[in-house]
N, CA, C and O atoms as a GROMACS GRO file, in nm:
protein
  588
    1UNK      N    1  10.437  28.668  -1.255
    1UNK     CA    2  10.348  28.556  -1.233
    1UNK      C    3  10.206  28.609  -1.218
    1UNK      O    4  10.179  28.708  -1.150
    2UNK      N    5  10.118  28.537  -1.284
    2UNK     CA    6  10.001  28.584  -1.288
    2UNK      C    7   9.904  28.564  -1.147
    2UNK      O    8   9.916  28.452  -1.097
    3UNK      N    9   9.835  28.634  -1.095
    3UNK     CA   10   9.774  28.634  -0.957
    3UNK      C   11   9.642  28.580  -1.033
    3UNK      O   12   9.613  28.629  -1.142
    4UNK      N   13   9.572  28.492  -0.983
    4UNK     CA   14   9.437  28.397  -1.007
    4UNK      C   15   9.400  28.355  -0.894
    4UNK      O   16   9.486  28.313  -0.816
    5UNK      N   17   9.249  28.357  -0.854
    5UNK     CA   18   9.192  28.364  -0.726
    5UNK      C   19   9.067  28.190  -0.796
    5UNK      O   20   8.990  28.191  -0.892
    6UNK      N   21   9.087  28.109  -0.732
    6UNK     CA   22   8.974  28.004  -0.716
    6UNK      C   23   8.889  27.978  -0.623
    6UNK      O   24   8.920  27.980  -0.504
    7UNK      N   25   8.767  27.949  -0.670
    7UNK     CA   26   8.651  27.891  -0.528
    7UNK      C   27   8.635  27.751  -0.576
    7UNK      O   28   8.612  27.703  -0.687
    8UNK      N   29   8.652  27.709  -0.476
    8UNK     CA   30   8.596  27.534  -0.511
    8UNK      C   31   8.529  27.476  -0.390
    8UNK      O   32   8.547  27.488  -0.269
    9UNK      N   33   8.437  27.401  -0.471
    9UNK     CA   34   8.344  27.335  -0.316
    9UNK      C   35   8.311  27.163  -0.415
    9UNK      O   36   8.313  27.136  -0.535
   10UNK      N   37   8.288  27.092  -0.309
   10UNK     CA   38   8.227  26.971  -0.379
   10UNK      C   39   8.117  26.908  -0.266
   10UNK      O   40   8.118  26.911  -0.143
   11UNK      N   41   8.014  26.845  -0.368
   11UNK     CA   42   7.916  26.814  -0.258
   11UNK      C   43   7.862  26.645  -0.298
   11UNK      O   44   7.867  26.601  -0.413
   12UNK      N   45   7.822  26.582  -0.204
   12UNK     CA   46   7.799  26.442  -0.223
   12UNK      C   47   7.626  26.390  -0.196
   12UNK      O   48   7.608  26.390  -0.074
   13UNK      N   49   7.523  26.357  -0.256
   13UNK     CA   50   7.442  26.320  -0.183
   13UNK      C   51   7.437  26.147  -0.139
   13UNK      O   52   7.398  26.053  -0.209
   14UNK      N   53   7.479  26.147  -0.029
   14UNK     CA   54   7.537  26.033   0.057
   14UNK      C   55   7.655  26.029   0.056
   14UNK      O   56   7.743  26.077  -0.015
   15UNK      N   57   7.648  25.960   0.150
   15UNK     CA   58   7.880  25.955   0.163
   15UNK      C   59   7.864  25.830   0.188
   15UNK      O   60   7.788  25.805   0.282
   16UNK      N   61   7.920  25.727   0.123
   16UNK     CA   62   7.957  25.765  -0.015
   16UNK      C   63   7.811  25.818  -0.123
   16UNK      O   64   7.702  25.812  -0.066
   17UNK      N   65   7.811  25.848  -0.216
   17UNK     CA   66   7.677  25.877  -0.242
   17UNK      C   67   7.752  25.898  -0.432
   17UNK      O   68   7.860  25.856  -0.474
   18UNK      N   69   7.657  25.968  -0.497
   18UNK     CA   70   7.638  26.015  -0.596
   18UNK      C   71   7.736  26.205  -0.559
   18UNK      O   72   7.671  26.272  -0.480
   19UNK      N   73   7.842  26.260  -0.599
   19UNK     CA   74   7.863  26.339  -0.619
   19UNK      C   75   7.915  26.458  -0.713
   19UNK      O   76   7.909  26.442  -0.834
   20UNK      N   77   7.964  26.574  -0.661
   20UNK     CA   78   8.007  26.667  -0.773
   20UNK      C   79   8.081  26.777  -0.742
   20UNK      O   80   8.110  26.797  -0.624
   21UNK      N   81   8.113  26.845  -0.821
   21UNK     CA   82   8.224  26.951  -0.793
   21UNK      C   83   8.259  27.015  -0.855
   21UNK      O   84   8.274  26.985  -0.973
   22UNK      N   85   8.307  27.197  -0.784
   22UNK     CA   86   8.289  27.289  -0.923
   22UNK      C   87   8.393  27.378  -0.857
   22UNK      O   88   8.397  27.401  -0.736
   23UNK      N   89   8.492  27.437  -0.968
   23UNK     CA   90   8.587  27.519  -0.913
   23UNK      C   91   8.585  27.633  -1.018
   23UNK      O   92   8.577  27.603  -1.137
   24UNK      N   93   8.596  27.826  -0.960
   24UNK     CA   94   8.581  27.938  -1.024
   24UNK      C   95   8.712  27.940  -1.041
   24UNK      O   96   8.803  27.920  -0.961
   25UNK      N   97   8.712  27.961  -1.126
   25UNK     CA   98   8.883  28.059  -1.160
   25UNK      C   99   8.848  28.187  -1.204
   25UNK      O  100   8.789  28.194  -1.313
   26UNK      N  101   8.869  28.280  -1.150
   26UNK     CA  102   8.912  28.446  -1.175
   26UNK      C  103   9.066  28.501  -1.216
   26UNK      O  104   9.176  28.459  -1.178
   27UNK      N  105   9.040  28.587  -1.286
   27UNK     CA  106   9.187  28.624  -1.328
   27UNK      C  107   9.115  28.743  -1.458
   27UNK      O  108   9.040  28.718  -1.552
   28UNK      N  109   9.180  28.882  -1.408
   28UNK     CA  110   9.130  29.010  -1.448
   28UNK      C  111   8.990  29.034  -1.499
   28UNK      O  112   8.968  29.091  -1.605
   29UNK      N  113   8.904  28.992  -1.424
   29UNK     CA  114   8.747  29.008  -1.446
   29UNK      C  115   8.691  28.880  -1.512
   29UNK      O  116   8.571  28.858  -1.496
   30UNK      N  117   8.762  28.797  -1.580
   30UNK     CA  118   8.702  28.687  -1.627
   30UNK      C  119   8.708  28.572  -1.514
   30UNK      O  120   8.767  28.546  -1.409
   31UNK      N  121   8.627  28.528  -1.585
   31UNK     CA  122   8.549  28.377  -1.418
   31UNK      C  123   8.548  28.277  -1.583
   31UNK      O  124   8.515  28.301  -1.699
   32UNK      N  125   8.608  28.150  -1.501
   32UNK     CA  126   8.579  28.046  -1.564
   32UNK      C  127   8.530  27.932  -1.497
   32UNK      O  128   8.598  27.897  -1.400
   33UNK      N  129   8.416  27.854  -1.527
   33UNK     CA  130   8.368  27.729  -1.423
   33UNK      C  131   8.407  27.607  -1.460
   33UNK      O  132   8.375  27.570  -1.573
   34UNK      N  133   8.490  27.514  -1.368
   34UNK     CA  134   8.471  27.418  -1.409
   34UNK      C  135   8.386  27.283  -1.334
   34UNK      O  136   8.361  27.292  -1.213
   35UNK      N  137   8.351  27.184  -1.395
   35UNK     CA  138   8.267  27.106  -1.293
   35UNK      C  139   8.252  27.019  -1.382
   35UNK      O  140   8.286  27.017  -1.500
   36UNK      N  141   8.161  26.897  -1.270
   36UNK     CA  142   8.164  26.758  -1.280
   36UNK      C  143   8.118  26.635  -1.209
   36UNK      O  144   8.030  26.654  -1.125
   37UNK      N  145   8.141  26.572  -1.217
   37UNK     CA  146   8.046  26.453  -1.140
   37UNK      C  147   8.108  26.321  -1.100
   37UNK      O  148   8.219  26.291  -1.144
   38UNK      N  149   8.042  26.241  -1.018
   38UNK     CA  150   8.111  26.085  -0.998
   38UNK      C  151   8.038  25.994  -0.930
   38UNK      O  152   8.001  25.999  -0.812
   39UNK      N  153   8.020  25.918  -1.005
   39UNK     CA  154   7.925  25.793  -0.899
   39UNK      C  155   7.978  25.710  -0.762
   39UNK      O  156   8.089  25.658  -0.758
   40UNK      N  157   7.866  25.706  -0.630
   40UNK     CA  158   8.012  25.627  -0.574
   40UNK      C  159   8.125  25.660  -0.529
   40UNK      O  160   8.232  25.601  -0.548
   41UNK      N  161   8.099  25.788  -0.445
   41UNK     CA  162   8.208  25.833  -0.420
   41UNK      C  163   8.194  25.883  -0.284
   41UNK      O  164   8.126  25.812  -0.209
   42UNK      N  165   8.258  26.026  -0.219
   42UNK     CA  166   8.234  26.129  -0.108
   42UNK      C  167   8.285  26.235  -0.117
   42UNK      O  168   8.368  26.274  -0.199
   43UNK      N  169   8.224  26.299  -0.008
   43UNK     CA  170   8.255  26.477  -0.012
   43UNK      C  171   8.381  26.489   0.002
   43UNK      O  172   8.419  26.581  -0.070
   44UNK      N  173   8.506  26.423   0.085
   44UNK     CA  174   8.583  26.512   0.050
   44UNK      C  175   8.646  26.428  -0.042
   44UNK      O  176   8.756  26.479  -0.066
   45UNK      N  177   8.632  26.322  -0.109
   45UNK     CA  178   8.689  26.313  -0.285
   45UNK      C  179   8.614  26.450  -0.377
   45UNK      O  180   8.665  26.508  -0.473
   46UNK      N  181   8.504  26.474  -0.325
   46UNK     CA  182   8.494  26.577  -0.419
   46UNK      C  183   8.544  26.708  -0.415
   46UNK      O  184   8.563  26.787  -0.507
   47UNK      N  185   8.565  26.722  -0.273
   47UNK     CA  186   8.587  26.876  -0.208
   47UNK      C  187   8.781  26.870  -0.308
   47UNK      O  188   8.829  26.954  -0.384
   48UNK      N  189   8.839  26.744  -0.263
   48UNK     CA  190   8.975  26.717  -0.351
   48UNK      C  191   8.961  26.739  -0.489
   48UNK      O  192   9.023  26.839  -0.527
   49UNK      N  193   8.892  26.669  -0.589
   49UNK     CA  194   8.856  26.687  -0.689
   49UNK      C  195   8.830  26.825  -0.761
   49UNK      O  196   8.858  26.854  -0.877
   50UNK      N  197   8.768  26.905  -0.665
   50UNK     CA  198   8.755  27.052  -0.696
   50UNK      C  199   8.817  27.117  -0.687
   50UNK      O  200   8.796  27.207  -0.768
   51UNK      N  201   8.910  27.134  -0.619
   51UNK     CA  202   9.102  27.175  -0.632
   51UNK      C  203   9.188  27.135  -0.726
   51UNK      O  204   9.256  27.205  -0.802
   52UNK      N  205   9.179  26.990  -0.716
   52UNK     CA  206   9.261  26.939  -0.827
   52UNK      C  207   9.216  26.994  -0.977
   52UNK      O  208   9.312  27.017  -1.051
   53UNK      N  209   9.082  27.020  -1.034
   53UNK     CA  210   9.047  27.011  -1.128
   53UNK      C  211   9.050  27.204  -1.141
   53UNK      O  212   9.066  27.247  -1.255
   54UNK      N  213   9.040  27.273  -1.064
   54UNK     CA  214   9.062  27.381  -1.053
   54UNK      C  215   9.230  27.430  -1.082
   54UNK      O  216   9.269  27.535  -1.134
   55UNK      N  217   9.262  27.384  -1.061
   55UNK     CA  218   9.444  27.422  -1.059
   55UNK      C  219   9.516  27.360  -1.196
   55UNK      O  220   9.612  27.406  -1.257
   56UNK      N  221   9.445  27.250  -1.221
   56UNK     CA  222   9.439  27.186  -1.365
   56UNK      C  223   9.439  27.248  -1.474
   56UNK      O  224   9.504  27.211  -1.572
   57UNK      N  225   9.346  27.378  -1.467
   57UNK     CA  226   9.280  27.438  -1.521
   57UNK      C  227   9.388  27.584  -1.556
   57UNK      O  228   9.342  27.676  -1.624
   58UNK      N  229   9.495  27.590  -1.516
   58UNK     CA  230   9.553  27.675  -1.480
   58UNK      C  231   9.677  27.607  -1.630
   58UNK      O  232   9.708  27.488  -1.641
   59UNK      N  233   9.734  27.735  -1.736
   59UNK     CA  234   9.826  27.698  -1.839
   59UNK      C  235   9.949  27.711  -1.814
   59UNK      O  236  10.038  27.653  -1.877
   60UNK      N  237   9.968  27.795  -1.712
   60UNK     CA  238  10.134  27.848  -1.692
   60UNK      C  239  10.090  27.839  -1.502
   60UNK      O  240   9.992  27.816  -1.431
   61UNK      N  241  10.211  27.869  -1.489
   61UNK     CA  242  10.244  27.864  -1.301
   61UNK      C  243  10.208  28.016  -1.300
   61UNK      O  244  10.242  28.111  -1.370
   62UNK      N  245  10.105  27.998  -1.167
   62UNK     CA  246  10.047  28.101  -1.116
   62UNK      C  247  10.041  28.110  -0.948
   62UNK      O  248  10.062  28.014  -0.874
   63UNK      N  249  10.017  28.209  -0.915
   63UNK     CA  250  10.033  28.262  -0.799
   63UNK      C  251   9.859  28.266  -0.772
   63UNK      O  252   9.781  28.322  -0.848
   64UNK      N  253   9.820  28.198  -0.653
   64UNK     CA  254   9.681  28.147  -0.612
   64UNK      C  255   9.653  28.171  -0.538
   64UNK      O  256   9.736  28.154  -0.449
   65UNK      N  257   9.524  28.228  -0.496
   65UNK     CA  258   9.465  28.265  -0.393
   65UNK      C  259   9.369  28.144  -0.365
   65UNK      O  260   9.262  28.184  -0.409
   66UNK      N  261   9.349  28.009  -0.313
   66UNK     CA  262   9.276  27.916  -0.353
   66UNK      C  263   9.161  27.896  -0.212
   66UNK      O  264   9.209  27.848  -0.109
   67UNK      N  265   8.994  27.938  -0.213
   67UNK     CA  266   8.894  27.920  -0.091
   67UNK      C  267   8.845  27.813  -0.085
   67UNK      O  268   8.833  27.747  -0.188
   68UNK      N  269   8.810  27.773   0.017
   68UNK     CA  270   8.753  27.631   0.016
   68UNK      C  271   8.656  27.644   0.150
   68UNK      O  272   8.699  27.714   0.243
   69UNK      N  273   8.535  27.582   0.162
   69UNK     CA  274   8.491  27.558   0.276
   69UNK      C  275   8.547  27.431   0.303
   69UNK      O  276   8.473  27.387   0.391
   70UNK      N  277   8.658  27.319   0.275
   70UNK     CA  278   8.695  27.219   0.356
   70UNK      C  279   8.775  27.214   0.428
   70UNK      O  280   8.893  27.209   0.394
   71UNK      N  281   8.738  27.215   0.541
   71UNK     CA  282   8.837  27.211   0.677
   71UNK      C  283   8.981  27.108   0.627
   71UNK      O  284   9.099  27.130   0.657
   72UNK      N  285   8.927  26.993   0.543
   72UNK     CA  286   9.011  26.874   0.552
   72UNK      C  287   9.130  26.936   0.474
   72UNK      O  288   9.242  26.936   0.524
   73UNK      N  289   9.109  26.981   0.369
   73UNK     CA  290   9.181  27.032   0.258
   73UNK      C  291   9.312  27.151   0.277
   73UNK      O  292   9.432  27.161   0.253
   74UNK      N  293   9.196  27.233   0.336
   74UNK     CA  294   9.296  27.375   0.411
   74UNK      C  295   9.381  27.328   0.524
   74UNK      O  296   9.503  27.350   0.527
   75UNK      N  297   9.320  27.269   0.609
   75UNK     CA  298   9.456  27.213   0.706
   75UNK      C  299   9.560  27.141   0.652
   75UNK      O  300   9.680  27.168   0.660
   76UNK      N  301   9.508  27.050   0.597
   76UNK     CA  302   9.594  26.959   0.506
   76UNK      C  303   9.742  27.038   0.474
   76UNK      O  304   9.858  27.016   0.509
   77UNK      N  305   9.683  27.132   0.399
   77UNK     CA  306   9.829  27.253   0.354
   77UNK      C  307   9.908  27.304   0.464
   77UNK      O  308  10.024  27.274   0.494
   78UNK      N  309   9.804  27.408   0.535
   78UNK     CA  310   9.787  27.501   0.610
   78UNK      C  311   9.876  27.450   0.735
   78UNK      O  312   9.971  27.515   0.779
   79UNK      N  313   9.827  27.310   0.792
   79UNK     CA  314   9.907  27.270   0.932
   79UNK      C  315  10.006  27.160   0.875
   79UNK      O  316  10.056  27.083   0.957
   80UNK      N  317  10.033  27.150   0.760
   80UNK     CA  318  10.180  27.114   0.754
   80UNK      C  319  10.140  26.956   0.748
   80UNK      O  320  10.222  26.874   0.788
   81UNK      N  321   9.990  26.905   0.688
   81UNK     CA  322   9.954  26.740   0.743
   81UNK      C  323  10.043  26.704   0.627
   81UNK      O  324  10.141  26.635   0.657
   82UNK      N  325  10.031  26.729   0.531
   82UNK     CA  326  10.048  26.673   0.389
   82UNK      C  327  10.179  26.611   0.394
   82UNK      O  328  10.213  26.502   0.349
   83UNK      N  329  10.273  26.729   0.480
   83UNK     CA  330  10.443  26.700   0.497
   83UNK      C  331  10.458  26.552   0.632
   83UNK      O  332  10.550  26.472   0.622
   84UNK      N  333  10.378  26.544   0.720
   84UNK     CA  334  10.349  26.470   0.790
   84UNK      C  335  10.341  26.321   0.733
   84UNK      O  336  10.416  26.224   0.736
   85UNK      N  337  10.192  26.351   0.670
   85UNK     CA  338  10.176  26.226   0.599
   85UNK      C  339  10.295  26.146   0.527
   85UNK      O  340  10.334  26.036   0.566
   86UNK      N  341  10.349  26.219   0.414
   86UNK     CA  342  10.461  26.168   0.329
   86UNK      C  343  10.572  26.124   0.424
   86UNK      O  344  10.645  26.044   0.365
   87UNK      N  345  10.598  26.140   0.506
   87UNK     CA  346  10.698  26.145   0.596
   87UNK      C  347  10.693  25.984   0.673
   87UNK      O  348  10.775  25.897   0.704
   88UNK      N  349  10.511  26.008   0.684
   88UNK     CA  350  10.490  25.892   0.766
   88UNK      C  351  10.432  25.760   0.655
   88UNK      O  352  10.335  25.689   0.684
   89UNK      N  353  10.497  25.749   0.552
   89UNK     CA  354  10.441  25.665   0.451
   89UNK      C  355  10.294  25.689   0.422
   89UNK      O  356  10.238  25.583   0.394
   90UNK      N  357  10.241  25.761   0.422
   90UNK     CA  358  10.108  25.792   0.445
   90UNK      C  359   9.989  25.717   0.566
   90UNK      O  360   9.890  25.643   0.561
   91UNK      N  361  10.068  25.788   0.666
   91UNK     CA  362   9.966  25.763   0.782
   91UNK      C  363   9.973  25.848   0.855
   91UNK      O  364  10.074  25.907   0.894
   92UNK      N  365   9.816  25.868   0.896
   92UNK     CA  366   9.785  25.961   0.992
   92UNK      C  367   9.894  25.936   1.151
   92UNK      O  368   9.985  25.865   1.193
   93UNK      N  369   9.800  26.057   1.196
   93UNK     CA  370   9.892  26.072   1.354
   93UNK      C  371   9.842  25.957   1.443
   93UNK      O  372   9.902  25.920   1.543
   94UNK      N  373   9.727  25.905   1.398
   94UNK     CA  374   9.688  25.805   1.486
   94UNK      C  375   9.743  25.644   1.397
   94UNK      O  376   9.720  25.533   1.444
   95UNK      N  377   9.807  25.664   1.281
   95UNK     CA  378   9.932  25.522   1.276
   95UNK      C  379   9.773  25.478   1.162
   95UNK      O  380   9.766  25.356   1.146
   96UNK      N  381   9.678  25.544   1.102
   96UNK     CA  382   9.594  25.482   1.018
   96UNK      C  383   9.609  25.514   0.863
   96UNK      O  384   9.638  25.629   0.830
   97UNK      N  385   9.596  25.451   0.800
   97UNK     CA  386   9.595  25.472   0.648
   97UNK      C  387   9.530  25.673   0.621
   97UNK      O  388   9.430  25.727   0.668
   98UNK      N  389   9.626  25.723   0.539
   98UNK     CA  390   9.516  25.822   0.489
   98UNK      C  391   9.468  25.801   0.396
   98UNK      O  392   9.527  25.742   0.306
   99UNK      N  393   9.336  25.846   0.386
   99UNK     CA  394   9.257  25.818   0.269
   99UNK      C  395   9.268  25.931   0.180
   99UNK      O  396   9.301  26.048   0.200
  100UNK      N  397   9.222  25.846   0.044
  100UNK     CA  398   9.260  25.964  -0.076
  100UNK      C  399   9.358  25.990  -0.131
  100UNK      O  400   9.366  26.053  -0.237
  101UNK      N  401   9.455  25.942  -0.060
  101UNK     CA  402   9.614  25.926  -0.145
  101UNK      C  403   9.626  25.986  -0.273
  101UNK      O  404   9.696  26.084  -0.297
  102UNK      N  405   9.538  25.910  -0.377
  102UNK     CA  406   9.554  25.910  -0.500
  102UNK      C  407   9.536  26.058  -0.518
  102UNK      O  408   9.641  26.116  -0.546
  103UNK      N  409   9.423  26.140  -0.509
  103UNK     CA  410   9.411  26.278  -0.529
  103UNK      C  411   9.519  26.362  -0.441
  103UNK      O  412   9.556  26.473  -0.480
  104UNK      N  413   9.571  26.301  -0.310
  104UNK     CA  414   9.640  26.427  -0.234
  104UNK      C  415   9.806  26.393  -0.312
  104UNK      O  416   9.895  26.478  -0.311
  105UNK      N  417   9.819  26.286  -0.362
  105UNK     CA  418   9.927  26.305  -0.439
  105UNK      C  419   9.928  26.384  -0.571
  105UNK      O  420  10.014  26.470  -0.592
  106UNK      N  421   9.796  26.344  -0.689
  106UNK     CA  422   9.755  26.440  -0.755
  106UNK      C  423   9.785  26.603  -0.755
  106UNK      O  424   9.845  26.672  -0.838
  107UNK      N  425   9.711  26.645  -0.610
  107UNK     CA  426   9.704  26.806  -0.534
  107UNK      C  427   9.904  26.804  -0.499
  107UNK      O  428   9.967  26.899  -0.545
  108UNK      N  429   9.951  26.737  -0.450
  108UNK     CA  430  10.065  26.804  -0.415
  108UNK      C  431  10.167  26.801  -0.563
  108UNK      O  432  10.275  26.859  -0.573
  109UNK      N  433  10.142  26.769  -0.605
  109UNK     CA  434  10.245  26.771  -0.780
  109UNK      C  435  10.155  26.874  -0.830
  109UNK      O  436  10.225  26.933  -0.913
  110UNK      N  437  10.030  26.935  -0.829
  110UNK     CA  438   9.978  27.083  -0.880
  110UNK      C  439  10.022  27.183  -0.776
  110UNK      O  440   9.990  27.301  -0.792
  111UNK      N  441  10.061  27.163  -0.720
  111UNK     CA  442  10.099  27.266  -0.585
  111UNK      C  443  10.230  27.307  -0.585
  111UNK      O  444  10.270  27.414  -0.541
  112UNK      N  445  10.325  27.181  -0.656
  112UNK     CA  446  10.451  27.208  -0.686
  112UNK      C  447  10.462  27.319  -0.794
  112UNK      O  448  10.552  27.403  -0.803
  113UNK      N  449  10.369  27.305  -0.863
  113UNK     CA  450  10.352  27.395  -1.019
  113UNK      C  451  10.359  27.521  -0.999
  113UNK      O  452  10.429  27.605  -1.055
  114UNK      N  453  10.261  27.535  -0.892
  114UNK     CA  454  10.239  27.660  -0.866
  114UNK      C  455  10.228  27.731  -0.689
  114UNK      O  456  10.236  27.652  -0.594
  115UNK      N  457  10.210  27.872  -0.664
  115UNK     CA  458  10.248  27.916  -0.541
  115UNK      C  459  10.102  27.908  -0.517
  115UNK      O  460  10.048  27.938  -0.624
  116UNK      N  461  10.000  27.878  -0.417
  116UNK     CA  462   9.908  27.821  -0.362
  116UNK      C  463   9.892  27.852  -0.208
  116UNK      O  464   9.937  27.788  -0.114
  117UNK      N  465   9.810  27.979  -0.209
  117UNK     CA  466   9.789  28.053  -0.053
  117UNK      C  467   9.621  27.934  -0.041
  117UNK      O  468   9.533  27.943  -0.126
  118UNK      N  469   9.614  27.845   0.065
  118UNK     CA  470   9.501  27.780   0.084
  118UNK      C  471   9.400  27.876   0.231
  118UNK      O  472   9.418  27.903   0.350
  119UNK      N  473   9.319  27.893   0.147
  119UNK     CA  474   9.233  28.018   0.260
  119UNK      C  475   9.085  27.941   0.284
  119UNK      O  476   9.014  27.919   0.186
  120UNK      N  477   9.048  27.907   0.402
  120UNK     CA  478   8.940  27.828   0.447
  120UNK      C  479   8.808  27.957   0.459
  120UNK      O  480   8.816  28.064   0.519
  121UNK      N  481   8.713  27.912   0.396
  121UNK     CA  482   8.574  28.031   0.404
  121UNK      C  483   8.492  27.921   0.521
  121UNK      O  484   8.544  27.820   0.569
  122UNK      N  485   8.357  27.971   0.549
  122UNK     CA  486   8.254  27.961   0.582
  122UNK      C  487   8.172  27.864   0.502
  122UNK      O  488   8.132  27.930   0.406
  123UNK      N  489   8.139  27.773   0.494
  123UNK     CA  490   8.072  27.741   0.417
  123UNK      C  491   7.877  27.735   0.390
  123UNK      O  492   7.849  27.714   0.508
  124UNK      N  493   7.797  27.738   0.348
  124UNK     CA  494   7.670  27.779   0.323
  124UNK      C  495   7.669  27.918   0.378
  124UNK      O  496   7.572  27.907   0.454
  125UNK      N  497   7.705  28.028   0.390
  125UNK     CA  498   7.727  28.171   0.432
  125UNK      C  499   7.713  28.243   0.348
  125UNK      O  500   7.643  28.240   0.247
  126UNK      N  501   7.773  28.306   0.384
  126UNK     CA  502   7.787  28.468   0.323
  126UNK      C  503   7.844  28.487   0.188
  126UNK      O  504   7.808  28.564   0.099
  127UNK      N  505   7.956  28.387   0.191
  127UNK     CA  506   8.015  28.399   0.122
  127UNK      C  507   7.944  28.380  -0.092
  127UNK      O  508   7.913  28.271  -0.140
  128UNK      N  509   7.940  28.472  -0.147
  128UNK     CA  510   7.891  28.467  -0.282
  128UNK      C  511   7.940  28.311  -0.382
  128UNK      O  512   7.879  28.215  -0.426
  129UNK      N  513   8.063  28.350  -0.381
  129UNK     CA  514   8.153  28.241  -0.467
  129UNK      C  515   8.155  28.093  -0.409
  129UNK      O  516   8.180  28.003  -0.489
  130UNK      N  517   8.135  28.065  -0.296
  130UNK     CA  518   8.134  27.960  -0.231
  130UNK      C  519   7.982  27.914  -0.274
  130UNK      O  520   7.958  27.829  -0.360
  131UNK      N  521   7.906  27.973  -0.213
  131UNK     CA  522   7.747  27.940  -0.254
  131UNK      C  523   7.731  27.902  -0.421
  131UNK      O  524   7.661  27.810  -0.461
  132UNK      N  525   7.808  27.990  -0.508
  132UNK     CA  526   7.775  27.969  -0.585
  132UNK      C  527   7.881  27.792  -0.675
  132UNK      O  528   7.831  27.724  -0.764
  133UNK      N  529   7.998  27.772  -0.622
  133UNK     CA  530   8.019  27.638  -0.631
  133UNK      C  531   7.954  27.567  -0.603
  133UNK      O  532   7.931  27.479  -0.686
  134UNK      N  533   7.883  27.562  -0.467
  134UNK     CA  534   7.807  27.456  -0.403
  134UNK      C  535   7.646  27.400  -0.470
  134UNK      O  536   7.594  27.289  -0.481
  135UNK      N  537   7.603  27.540  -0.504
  135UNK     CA  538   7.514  27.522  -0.611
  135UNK      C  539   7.538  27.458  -0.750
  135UNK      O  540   7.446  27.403  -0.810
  136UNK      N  541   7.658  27.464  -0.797
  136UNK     CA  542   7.707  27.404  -0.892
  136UNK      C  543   7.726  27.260  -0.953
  136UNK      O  544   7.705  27.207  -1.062
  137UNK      N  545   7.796  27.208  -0.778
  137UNK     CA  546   7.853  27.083  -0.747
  137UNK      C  547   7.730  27.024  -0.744
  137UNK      O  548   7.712  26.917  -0.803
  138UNK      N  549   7.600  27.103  -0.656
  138UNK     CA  550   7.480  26.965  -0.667
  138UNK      C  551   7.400  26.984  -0.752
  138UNK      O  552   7.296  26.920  -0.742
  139UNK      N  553   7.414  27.074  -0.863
  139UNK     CA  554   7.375  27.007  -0.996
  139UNK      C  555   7.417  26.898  -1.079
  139UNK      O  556   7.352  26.812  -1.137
  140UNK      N  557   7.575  26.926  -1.071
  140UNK     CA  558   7.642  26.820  -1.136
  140UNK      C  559   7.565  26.676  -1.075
  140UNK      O  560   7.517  26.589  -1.147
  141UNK      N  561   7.567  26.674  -0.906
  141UNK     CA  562   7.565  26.517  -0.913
  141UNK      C  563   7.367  26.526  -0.969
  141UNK      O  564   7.325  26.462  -1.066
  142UNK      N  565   7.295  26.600  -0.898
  142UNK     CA  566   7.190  26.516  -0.959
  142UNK      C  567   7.186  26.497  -1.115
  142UNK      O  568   7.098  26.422  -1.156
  143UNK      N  569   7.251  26.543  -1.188
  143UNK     CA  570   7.282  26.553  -1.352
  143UNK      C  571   7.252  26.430  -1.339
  143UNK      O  572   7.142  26.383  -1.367
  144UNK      N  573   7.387  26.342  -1.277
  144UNK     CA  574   7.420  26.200  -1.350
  144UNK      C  575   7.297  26.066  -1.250
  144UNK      O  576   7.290  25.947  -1.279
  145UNK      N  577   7.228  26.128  -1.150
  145UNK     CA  578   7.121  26.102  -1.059
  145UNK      C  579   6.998  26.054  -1.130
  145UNK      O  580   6.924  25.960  -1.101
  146UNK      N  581   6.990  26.151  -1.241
  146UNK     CA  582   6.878  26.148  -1.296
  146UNK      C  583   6.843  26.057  -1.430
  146UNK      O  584   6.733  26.038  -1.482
  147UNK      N  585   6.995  26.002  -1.471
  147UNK     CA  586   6.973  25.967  -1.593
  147UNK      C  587   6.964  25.784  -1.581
  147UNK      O  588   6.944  25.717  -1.682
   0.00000   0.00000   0.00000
């Protein structure tokens, strides 16, 4: 199984606002970007979007190293919400609708595909690959901002 490392970040100006989103795929020295835009939307539809569209991106089942600065996203996996949610018809611990459904169902049928280590970064930091999604994502939205 092939080992492939992704960065994905998505950024919104306003929530809901105008946003965008960009995910690296690495795999033996090559980097591939992908990205994009959406009117009318929010950060973490996009921060989702940039996973989803990242893993998308992927031809055969792979073994993932996948970073994210979203807290929402990485826990999501990480503390077991996702199994929670489904469990609870999709509702949070406090008995409320989760939002986003549509993409976290999306993300968990790409997740089935493939083995998916979810690793939470820093976000605006240090980090190279992160910065450089984030720079990405808010090009995309002012792209469609401007026209």
């Amino acid at each position: 199984m092939r080992k492939v490392t992704i960065y994905t970040d998505g950024a919104c100006s306003g929530n809901p606002g105008t946003g965008g989103y960009c995910a690296i795929l690495m795999y033996n020295g090559a980097e591939k970007i992908v990205s994009g835009s959406e009117l009318n939307t929010t950060n973490n539809r996009m921060e989702l979007l940039a996973v989803i569209k990242g893993l998308s991106a992927l031809k055969e089942k792979c073994e993932v190293d996948l970073y994210s600065d979203s807290q929402y996203v990485v826990d999501a996996f990480n503390k077991d919400w996702i199994i929670s949610w489904q469990n609870n018809n999709w509702k949070n611990s406090n008995k409320k609708d989760v939002k986003n459904v549509d993409l976290w169902k999306e993300l968990i049928a790409l997740t089935n595909n493939h083995k998916v280590n979810f690793i939470k970064v820093k976000g605006h930091s240090d980090n190279d690959f992160n910065n450089k999604c984030d720079k990405i994502a808010v090009e995309e939205y002012k792209k469609i901002q401007s026209t």
